[in-house]
C-alpha positions as CSV (number, residue, x, y, z in Angstrom):
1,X,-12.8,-18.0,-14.6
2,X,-14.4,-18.7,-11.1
3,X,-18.0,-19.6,-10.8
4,X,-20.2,-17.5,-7.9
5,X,-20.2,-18.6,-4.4
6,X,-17.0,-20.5,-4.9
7,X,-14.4,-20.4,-2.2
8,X,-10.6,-19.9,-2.9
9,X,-9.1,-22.8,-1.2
10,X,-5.4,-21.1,0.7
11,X,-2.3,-23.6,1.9
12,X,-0.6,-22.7,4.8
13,X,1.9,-24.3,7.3
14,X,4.1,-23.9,9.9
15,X,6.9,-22.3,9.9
16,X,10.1,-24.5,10.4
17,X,12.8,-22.9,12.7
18,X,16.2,-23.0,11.0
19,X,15.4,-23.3,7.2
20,X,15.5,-19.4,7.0
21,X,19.0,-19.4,8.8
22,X,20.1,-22.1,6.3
23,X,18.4,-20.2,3.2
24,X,20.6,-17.2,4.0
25,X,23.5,-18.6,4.7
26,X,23.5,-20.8,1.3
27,X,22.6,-17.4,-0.4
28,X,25.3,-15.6,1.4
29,X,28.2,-18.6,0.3
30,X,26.8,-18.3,-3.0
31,X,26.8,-14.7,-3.4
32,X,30.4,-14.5,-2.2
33,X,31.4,-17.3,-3.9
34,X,30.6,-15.6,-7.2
35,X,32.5,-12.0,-6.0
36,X,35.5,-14.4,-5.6
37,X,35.4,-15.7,-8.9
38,X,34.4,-12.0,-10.7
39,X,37.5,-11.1,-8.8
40,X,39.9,-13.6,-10.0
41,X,38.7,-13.0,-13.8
42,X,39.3,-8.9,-13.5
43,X,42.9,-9.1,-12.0
């Protein structure tokens, strides 16, 4: 697959303050949004 000698190339980057915040928030609206709708369909 890889040839001797060659070098695995790596990205990185900065982390951005806030996007995690966001990302669990979203998740968090999403998940509850979907408890409020199982909810609804079982009652």
């Amino acid at each position: 697959m890889s040839e001797e000698g060659e070098e695995k190339m790596e990205l990185s980057h900065e982390p951005v303050p806030g996007y995690r915040t966001a990302f669990f928030i979203a998740i968090t609206i999403g998940v509850l949004y979907l408890a409020i709708i199982l909810f609804k369909t079982l009652t």
